[in-house]
Structure formats: structure tokens, C-alpha cells
C-alpha positions as CSV (number, residue, x, y, z in Angstrom):
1,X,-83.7,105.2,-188.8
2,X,-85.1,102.0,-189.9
3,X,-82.7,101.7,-192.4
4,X,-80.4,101.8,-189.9
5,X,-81.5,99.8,-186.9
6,X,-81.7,96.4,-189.7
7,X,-78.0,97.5,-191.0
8,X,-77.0,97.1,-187.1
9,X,-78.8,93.8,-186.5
10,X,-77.3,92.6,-190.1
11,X,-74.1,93.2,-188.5
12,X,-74.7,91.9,-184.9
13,X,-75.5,88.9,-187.1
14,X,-72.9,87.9,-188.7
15,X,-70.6,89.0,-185.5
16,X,-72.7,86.0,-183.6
17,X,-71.4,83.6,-186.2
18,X,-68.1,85.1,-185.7
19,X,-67.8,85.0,-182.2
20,X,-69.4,81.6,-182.1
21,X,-67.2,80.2,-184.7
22,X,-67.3,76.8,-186.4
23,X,-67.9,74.8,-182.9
24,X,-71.5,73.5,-181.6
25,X,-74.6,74.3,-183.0
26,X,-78.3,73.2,-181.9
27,X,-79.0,69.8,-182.7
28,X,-82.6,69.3,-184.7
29,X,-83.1,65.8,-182.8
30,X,-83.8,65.7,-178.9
31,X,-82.3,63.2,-177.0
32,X,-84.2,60.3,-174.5
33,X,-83.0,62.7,-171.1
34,X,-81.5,66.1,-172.1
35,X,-80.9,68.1,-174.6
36,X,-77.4,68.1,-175.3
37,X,-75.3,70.2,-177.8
38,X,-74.5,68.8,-181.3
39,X,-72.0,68.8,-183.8
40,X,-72.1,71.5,-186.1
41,X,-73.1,68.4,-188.6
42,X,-75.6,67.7,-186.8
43,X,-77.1,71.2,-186.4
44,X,-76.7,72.2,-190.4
45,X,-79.7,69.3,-190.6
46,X,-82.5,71.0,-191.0
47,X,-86.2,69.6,-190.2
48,X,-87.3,69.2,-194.3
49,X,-91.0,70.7,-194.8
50,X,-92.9,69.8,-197.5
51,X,-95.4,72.7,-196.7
52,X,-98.5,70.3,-197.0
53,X,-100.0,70.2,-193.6
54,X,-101.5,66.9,-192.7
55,X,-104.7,67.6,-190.2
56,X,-106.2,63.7,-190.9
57,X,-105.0,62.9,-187.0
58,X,-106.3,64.6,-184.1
59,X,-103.1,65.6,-181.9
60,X,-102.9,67.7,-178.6
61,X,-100.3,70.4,-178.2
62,X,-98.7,71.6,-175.1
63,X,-97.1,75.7,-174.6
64,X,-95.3,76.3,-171.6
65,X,-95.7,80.6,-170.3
66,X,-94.1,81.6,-167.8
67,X,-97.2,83.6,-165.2
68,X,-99.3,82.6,-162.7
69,X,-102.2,80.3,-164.0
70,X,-105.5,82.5,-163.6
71,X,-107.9,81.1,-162.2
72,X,-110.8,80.9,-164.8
73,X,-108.1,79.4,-166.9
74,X,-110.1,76.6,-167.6
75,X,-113.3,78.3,-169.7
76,X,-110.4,80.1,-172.0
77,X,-108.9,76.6,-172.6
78,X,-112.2,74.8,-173.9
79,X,-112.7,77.7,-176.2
80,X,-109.5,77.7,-177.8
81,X,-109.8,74.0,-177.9
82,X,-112.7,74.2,-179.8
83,X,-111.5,76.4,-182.6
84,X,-108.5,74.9,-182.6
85,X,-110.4,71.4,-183.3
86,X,-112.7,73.2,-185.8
87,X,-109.7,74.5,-187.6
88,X,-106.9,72.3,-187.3
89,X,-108.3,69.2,-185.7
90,X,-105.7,69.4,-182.4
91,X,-106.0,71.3,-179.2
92,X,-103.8,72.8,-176.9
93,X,-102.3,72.5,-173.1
94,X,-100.9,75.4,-171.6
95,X,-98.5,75.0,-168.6
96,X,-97.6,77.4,-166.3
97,X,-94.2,78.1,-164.7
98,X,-95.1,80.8,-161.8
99,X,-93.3,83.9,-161.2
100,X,-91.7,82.8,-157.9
101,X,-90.1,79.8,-159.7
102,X,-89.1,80.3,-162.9
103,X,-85.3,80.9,-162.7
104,X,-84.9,77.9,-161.9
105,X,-87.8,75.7,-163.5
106,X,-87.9,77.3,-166.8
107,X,-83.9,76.2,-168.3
108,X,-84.7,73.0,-166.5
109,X,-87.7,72.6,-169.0
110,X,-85.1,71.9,-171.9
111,X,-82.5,69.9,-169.9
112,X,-85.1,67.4,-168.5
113,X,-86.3,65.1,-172.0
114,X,-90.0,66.3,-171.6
115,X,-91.5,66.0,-174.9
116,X,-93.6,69.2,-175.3
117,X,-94.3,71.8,-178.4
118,X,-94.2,75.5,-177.7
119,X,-92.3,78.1,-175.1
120,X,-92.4,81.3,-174.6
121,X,-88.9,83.1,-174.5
122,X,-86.8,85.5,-174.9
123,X,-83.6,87.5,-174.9
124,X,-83.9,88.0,-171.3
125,X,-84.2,84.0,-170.7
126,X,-80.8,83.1,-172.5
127,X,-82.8,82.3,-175.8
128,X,-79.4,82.5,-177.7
129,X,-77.5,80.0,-175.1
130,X,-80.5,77.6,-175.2
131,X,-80.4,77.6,-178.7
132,X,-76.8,76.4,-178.9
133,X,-77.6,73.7,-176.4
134,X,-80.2,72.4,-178.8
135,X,-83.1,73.3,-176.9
136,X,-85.0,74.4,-180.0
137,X,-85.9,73.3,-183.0
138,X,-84.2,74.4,-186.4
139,X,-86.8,76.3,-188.0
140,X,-85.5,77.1,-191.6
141,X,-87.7,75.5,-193.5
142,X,-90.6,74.7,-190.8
143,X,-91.3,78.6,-189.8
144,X,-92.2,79.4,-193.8
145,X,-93.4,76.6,-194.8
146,X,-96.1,75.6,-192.1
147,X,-96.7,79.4,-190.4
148,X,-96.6,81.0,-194.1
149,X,-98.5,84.1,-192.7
150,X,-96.1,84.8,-190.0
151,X,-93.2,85.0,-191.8
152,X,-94.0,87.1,-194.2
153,X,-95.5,89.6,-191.8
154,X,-92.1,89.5,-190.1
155,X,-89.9,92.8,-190.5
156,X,-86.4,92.1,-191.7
157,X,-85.3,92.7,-188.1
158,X,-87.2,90.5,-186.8
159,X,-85.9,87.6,-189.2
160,X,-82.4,88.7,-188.7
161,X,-82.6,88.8,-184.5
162,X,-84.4,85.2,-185.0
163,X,-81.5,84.0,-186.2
164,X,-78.7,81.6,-184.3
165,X,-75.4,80.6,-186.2
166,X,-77.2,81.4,-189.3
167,X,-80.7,79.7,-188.6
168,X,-84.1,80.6,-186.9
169,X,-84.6,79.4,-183.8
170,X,-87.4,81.6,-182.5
171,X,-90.4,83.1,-184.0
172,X,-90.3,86.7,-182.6
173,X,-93.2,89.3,-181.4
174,X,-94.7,91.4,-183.8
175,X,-95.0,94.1,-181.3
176,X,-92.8,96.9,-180.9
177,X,-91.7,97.3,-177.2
178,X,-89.7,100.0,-174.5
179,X,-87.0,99.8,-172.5
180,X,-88.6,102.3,-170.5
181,X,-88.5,101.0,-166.4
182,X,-89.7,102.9,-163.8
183,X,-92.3,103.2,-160.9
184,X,-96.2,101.8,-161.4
185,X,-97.6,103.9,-158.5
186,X,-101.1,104.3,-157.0
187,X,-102.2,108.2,-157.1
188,X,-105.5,107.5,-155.7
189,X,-103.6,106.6,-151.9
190,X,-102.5,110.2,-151.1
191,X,-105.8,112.1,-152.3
192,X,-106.4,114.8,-149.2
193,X,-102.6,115.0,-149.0
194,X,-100.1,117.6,-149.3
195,X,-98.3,115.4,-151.8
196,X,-97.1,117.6,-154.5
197,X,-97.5,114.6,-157.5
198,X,-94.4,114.4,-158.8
199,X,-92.4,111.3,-159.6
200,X,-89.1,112.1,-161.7
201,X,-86.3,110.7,-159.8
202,X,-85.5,108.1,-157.0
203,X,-85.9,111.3,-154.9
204,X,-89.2,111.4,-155.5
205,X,-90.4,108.5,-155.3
206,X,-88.8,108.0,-151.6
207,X,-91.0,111.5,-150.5
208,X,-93.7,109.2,-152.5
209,X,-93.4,106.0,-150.5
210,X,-92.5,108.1,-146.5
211,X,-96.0,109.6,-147.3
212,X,-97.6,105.7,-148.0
213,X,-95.7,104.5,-144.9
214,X,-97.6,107.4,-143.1
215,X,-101.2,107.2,-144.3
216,X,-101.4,103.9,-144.8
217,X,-99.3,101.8,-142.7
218,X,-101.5,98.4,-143.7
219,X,-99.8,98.4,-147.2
220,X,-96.5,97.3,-148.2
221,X,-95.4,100.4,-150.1
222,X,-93.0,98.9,-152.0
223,X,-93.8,95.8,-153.7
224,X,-90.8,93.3,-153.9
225,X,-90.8,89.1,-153.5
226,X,-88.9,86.4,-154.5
227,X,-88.1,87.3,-158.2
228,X,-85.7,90.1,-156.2
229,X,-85.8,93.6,-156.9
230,X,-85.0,95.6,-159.8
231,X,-84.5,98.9,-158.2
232,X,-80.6,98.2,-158.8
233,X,-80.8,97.8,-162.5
234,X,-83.5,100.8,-162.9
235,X,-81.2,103.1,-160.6
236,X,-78.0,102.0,-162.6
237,X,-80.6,102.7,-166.3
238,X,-81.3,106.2,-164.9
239,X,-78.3,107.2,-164.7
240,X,-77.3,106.3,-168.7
241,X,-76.1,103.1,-168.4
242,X,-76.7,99.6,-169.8
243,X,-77.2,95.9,-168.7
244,X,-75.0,93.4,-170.8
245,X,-77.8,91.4,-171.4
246,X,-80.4,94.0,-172.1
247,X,-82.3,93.4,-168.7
248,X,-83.1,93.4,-165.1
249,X,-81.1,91.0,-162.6
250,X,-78.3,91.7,-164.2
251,X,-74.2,92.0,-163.2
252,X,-71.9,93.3,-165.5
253,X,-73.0,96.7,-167.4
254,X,-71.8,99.6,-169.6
255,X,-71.9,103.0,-170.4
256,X,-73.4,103.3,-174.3
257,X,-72.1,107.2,-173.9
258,X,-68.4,106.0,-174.3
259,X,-67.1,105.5,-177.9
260,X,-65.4,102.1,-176.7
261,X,-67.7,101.2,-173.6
262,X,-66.4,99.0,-170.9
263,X,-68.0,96.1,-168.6
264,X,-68.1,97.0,-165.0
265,X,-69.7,95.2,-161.9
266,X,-71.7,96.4,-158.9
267,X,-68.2,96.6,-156.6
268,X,-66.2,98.4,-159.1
269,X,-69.5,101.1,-159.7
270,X,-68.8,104.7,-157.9
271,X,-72.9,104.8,-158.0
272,X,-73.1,101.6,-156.0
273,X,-72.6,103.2,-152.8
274,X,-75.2,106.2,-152.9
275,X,-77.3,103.6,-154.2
276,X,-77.1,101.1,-151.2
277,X,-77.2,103.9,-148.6
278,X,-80.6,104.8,-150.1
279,X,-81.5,101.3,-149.9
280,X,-80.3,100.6,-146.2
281,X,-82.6,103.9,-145.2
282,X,-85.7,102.4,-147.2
283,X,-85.1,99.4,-145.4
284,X,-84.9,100.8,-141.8
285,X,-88.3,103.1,-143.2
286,X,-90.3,99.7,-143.3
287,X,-90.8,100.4,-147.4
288,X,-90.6,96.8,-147.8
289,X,-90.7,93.8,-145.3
290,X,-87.6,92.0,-144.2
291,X,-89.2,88.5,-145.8
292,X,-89.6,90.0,-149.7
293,X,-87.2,87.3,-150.9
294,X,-89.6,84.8,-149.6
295,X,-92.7,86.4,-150.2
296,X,-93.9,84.4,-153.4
297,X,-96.8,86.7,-154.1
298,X,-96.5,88.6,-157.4
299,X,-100.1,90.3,-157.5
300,X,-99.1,93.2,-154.4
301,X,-99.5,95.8,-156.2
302,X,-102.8,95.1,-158.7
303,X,-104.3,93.7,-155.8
304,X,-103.8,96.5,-153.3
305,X,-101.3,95.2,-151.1
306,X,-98.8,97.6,-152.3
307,X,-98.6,100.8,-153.5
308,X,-95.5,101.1,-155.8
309,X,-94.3,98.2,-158.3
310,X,-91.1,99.2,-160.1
311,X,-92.0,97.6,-164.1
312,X,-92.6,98.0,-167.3
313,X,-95.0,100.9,-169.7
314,X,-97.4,97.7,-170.6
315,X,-97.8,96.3,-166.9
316,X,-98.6,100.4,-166.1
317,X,-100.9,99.5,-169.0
318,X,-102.4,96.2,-167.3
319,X,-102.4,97.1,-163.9
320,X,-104.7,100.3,-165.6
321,X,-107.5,98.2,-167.3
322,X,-107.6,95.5,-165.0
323,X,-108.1,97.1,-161.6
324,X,-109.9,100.1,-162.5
325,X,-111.3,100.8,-158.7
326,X,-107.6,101.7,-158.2
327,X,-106.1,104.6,-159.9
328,X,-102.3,104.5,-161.3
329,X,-99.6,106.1,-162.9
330,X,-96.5,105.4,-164.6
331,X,-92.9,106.9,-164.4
332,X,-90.0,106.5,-166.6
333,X,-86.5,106.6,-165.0
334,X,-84.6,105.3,-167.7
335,X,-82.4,107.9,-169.6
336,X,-81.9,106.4,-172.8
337,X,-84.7,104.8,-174.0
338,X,-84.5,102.1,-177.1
339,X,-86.6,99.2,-178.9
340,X,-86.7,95.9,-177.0
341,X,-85.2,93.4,-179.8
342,X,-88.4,91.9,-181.3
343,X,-86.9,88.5,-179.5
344,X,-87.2,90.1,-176.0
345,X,-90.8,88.4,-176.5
346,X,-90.7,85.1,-178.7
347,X,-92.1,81.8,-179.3
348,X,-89.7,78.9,-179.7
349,X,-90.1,75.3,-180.7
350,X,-88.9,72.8,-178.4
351,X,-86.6,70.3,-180.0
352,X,-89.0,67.0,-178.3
353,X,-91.6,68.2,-180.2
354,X,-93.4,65.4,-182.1
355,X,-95.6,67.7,-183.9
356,X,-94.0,71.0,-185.0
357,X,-95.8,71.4,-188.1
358,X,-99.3,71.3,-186.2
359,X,-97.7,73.8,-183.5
360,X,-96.3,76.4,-186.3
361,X,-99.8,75.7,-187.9
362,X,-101.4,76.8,-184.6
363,X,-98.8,80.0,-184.3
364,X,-100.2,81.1,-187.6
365,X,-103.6,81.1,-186.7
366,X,-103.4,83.0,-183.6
367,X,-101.1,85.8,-185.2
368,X,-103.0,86.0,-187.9
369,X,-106.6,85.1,-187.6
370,X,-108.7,87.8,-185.5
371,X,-111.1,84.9,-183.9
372,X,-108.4,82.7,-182.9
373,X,-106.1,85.7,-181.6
374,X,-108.8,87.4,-179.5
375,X,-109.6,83.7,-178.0
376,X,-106.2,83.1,-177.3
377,X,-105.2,86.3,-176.0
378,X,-108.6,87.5,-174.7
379,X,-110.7,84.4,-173.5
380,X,-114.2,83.9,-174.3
381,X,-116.6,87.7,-175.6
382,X,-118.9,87.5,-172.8
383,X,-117.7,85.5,-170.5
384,X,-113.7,86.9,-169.7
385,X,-113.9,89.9,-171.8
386,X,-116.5,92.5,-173.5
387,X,-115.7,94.9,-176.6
388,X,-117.3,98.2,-177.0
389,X,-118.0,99.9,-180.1
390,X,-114.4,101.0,-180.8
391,X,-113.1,97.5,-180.4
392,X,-111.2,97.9,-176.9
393,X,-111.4,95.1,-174.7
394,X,-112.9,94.9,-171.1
395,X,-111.9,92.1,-168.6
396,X,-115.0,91.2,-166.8
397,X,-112.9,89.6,-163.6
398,X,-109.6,90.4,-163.4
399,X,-109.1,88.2,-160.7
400,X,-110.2,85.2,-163.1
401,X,-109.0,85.4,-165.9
402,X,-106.7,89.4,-167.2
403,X,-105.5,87.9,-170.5
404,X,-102.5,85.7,-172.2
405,X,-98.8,85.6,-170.8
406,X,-97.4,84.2,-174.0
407,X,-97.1,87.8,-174.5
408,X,-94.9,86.9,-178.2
409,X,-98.6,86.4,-179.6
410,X,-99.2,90.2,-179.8
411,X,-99.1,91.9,-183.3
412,X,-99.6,95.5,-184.3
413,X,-102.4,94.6,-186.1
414,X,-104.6,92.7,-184.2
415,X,-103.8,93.9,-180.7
416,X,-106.6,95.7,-178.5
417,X,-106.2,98.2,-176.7
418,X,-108.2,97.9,-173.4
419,X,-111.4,99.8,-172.4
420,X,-109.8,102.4,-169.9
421,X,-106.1,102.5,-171.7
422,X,-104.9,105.7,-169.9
423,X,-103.8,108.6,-172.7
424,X,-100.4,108.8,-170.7
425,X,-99.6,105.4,-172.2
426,X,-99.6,106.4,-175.9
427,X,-98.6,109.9,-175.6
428,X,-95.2,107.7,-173.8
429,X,-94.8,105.2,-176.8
430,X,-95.0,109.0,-178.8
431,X,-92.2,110.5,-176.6
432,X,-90.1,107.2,-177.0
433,X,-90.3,107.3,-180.7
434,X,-89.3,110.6,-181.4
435,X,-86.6,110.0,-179.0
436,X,-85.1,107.5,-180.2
437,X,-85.1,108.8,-184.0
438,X,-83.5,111.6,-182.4
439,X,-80.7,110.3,-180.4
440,X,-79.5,105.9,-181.2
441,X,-77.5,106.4,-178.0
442,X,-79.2,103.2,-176.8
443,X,-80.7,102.5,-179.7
444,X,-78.1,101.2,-181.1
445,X,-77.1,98.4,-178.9
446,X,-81.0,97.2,-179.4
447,X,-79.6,93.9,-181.3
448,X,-76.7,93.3,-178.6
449,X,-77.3,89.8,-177.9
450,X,-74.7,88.3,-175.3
451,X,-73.8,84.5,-176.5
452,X,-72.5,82.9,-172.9
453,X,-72.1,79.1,-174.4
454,X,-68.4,79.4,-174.1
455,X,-68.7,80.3,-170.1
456,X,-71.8,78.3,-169.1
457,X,-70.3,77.3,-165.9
458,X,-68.7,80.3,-165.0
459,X,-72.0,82.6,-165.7
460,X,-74.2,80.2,-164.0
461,X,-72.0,80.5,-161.3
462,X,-71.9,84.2,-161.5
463,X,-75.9,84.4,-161.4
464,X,-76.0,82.1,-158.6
465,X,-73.8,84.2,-156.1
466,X,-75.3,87.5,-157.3
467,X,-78.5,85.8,-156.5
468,X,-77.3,85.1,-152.9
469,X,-75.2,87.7,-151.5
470,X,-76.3,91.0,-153.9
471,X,-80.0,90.6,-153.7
472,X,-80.2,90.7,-149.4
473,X,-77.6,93.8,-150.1
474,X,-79.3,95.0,-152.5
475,X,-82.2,95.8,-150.2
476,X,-80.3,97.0,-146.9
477,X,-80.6,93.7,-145.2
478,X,-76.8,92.9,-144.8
479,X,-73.9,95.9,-144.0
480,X,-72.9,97.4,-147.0
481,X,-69.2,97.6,-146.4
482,X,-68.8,94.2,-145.4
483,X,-71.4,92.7,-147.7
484,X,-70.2,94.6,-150.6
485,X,-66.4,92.9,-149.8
486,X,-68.1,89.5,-149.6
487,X,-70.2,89.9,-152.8
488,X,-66.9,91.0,-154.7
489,X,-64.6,87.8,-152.9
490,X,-67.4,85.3,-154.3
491,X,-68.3,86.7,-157.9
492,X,-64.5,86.7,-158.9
493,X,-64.0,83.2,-157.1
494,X,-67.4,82.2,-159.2
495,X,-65.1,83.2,-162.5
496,X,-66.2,87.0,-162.8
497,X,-63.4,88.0,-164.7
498,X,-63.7,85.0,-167.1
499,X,-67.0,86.1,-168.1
500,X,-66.2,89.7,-168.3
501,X,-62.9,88.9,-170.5
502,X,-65.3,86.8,-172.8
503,X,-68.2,89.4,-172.9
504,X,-65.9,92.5,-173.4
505,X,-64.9,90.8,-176.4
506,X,-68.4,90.2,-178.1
507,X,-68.9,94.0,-176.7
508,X,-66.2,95.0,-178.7
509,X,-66.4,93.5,-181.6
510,X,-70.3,94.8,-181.5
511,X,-69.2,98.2,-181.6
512,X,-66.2,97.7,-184.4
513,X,-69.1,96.5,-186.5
514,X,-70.9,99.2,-186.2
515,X,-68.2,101.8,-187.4
């Protein structure tokens, strides 16, 4: 199977350069104000390395994540700080974008001239379009020649998904991850109830959330805010199909089923309808308040306010080991479940950065070096975390300080479990596996990367109006006959069909690759 998955990505590589062609690459030198695209001249200049690291000046660093900053951020920071001084004579700033903001702060970070060293990204956050632009910093001989350790861990996927136009741009996760979406939910609420326990379907999890609404009518039982809901794309995922870019607020999706699948849209989708009548009742049930798309709050449901947070198998994980006064449990309602490309989490470097050596220098430390990783993702033993005798982690306050959200750091081999990692979360990463050796349905879109440099405008556009008129339709608060029509007059007058013509394409050539 692994044979097969780096045979895929080997293809989905060199179909990038195809589809891409000989036109702009990422330039390796940031401008004064923005980061504009280059020539491909420009781009095939890559930063030389002579693989000597020079440590004789002190320098500081700055990451950008994209979370909310903890609150006892600042004791994690003057530990790092000091190893990193010890070590590599340089320290490190961390910025924060917040939940609530980062669709719109985090491209501007590459468009605005600020000279910093590190980013998280990933697939999900347009990594390959950014790349194009210039945003990062050509890494082809910097990545093995000043985070030596790194590379060679790296799986041959992982190089290959790295890859832009035939050079790294990224340094990817060396964590294997799930597709698997579905609802975190608090069991603990409806102890003493006739509630029967299940939670397989949308179905179910309605009868889940009427019985919150009744027992506890101070909670939000659904917990939705300003990064809109996801409900769409996990409803759409349950029922087999796909998102073009391989996540959640998405617009355009496919059916992997089909030998030769086609791109549809929300208006053109017979499951659309069912789905917003189930929304408009969930709406008028109170499941969620009419003010979610302004409610900037991203801790509801770790922090009690809500019962129910559609999400991922490692926030079930989180939410698990960090609030254990609470008691969850995790649902999968995604029908074919695959790999996350290793890029789905990644650490770029930005293409202002004075000091990439240092930074990749820094990279290799924490993925490699168990005091540096556990200080980095951890905090400080003691103080932010505890380790028992089989080496899981305990946060001490979650509320202060519940670990890193450069998430890209994590590693097979020196990840932690954490003290109270519930047996449902590994026996699901066992169910994935064997599923997906037994059936590539999905699995074999994993390294489906859409490239949207040739329809920047038009896809901007496109996310912008889905943003305004599918979002308050999406949750019931606008007719769905009428808000539908609306949503379907601005998408196509936002270019719609544009991007669709030029994302069928890369879909199809995708799939003629892989025959």
C-alpha cells in the first residue's frame, strides 16, 4: 500500500509541473512591501548552503501559529529561549494569529513585507498558491543542509508532497493524520437520562443535541462561531464525497466513487436541500444562537459552554486530556476515510527571512532532540506539564498553557501520548488503517493538491461570497429557496465556472495519472 500511495504522489508531482507549466515560480528574494511572483529565472535560484552553521552571533527568531495565545505562554517561552541560547545561541518569538481572524490575517502575513522566519501551514491554507507567489523560501539546498536530521527522517512522500514546481517549499509533519470528521460530544451531560448512547449519523446526533436543549438549556449545544460551521462539509463527507481542496469551508466537491469524478457546488447538489431543511429545524430548536458568526469564542466546548463541537480524532484527543472533569466521546461520520497529505500540517520558511539557516537549525532541534521537542511542544516538566512512569504527559492547567499549535512539530517518534488518552482514540487510528489498506477509495486522492495561481481572483472571489451568503444559509438563518438562488446568482457572477473549468482539469488529469 505504501508502495503505492508514493507511486500516486510521484505522479501528482510531476502533474503539478504540468499543469503549472513553464510560467511563475516562487522567487528566493522578498521584496521591500509584498511578495510578488517571479520569473521562473528568478525562482530556479536557489538559496546556496554551505552546510556550516555559523552560531558566533546571537539572533532572535520569530514563528507565526495560527491558535489562540495561552495564557501562561510566557514561562514556555523563557524555557525554550534558554535552550535555544544554550544550543544555538538565538531565541525565538512566537506570534499568534487567533482562530476568529485568521482567514483573513494569515495570507496577509506574506503579502505585507514583514520580515519574519517560520509559519505554520498547510494544504488547507493554500500552501501550494503561496508558494508560487513567492511567499516561501526555496529550500533545496537549505532543508538538507542546515536541518540534516529532518530530512533524512522524511518518508519519500513527504519529500515528494513538499515539493512546488520541482522544489521544496515546506518541511512537512512527521505525523500521520485522518480525515476522519465528526462530532466531539460530552457523554457525561445526559447521565440519568433515557438517552440510548448512540451517535452514528446526523440522526443521531439531532436526538443527541433535543435532549441537551432539554436538560440543560444554559449550554449552547452546538458549538459554532465566527470560523463558520463545518456541518456542511461533514454532512456532504458522510455521504462519500470529497472537498476539492481536501478540507472544511470548502465549494466545489466530488464523488471519488466515480471512475471520472466531476466538480459540483452546493446549488447543483440533490443533498443540499435535505441538508438545509435539517439545518433550518436546528436553528428554530435553539441548537445554536443566532449570533455564532460573531461569536469569536473558540474554547465552547473544552470549556463547558457547549456540548457538541463537530472536529477532528486529535481535538477528541485534546479536549480528552485537557479537561478531564468533563467526559467525551468521538464520532466519525466520514465514509471514506484516507491519510491527510503529510503537508496538511507543515512548517514553511518565509521568503523575508534574514536568518533561515538558524530557523532550519532550530526546526532540527525540536524534531529531533527529545529536550528541545518536549519544551517546545510541552512547556516546562513541572510547571505546564508532569510525565508519569510510562512517559505520557499531563497538563497541570489547561487553561494556561494545553501545549503547541505549530502542530507540524509532531513526529512519530517523539510524540506523547497524554495521561488519560482515551482507548477509543487508538483502537480509531487501528480501524482507519486497516481501512484504508483495504479500500484506496479516498485514499487515493490523498496527494490531490489544487494549484489556484491561474484563478486567484476568481477563487478569492468565490471564497468571499461563499463566506457571505452560504455560511448564514448554511445554518437556517436566511430562506433556503430564496437564499439558495442568491448564493448560486453571486458565486457564478464571482467566476464559479472559471474556477471549476480550471479545477476539473487538474482533477482530470489527476485521475489519467493514476491509470
Amino acid at each position: 500500500m505504501r508502495r503505492k500511495v508514493v507511486s500516486l504522489i510521484l505522479a501528482a508531482t510531476m502533474l503539478t509541473t504540468i499543469l503549472t507549466g513553464c510560467g511563475s515560480k516562487a522567487s528566493t528574494t522578498a521584496t521591500d512591501n509584498t511578495n510578488e511572483t517571479a520569473t521562473s529565472s528568478e525562482a530556479s535560484a536557489t538559496p546556496k548552503a554551505s552546510g556550516e552553521l555559523d552560531t558566533s552571533e546571537e539572533v532572535n527568531l520569530t514563528m507565526y501559529v495560527i491558535s489562540d495565545r495561552p495564557a501562561g505562554q510566557d514561562v514556555v517561552d523563557e524555557n525554550i529561549n534558554k535552550i535555544l541560547k544554550e544550543k544555538l545561541n538565538c531565541t525565538l518569538t512566537i506570534n499568534w494569529i487567533p482562530w476568529s481572524d485568521y482567514p483573513n490575517k494569515y495570507p496577509l502575513l506574506f503579502s505585507s513585507g514583514e520580515a519574519f522566519d517560520m509559519a505554520y501551514t498547510g494544504s488547507w491554507l493554500n500552501f501550494t498558491s503561496l508558494a508560487q507567489k513567492g511567499a516561501f523560501m526555496n529550500l533545496d539546498e537549505l532543508w538538507p543542509a542546515y536541518a540534516p536530521k529532518n530530512f533524512a527522517a522524511q518518508s519519500e512522500a513527504a519529500q515528494q508532497q513538499a515539493t512546488v514546481d520541482g522544489h521544496y517549499y515546506c518541511v512537512p509533519t512527521m505525523l500521520a493524520t485522518y480525515s476522519a470528521y465528526g462530532p466531539v460530544y460530552r457523554t457525561d451531560l445526559l447521565d440519568g437520562t433515557n438517552w440510548d448512547g448512540k451517535m452514528e449519523n446526523f440522526e443521531d446526533l439531532e436526538k443527541y443535541l433535543d435532549l441537551i436543549k432539554e436538560k440543560h438549556p444554559e449550554m449552547e449545544p452546538l458549538d459554532i462561531y465566527s470560523a463558520g460551521s463545518e456541518l456542511d462539509d461533514n454532512y456532504l463527507w458522510s455521504l462519500g464525497y470529497m472537498s476539492s481542496k481536501g478540507a472544511n469551508n470548502d465549494f466545489l466537491f466530488f464523488n471519488p466513487e466515480e471512475a471520472n469524478p466531476k466538480l459540483f457546488t452546493f446549488y447543483e447538489c440533490k443533498d443540499t436541500t435535505p441538508f438545509l431543511d435539517m439545518m433550518a429545524r436546528w436553528n428554530e430548536k435553539g441548537f445554536y444562537p443566532k449570533s455564532a458568526l460573531s461569536d469569536t469564542d473558540a474554547t465552547k466546548t473544552q470549556n463547558g459552554k457547549s456540548a457538541v463541537r463537530v472536529h477532528n480524532l486529535d481535538t477528541f484527543a485534546g479536549y480528552s486530556t485537557t479537561h478531564r472533569e468533563f467526559a467525551y466521546s468521538y464520532a466519525n461520520f466520514v465514509k471514506h476515510v484516507r491519510h491527510f497529505p503529510y503537508t496538511q500540517d507543515a512548517m514553511v520558511i518565509s521568503n523575508t527571512s534574514q536568518n533561515p539557516e538558524r530557523a532550519l537549525a532550530v526546526w532540527d532541534l525540536i524534531t529531533s532532540d527529545r529536550e528541545m521537542f518536549d519544551a517546545f511542544m510541552y512547556g516546562v516538566e513541572g510547571t505546564t506539564y508532569t510525565l508519569n512512569e510510562e512517559g505520557q504527559y499531563l497538563i497541570t492547567d489547561p487553561d494556561q498553557y494545553a501545549g503547541s499549535a505549530m502542530w507540524s512539530a509532531r513526529t512519530n517518534e517523539l510524540n506523547r501520548d497524554a495521561v488519560g488518552t482515551p482507548e477509543l482514540f487508538g483502537e480509531m487510528k487501528q480501524e482507519f488503517e486497516k481501512a484504508i489498506a483495504a479500500d484506496d477509495t479516498a485514499e487515493k486522492y490523498a496527494s490531490f493538491v489544487i494549484d489556484t495561481s491561474n484563478i486567484e481572483t476568481e477563487y478569492a472571489a468565490c471564497q468571499s461570497v461563499h463566506q457571505q451568503y452560504w455560511w448564514p444559509l448554511e445554518l437556517g438563518y436566511t430562506d433556503a429557496k430564496t437564499g439558495l438562488a442568491e448564493y448560486q446568482k453571486q458565486m457564478e457572477a464571482a467566476g464559479l465556472e472559471k474556477v471549476r473549468t480550471e479545477l476539473q482539469g487538474q482533477l482530470d488529469a489527476y485521475v489519467a495519472a493514476l491509470q
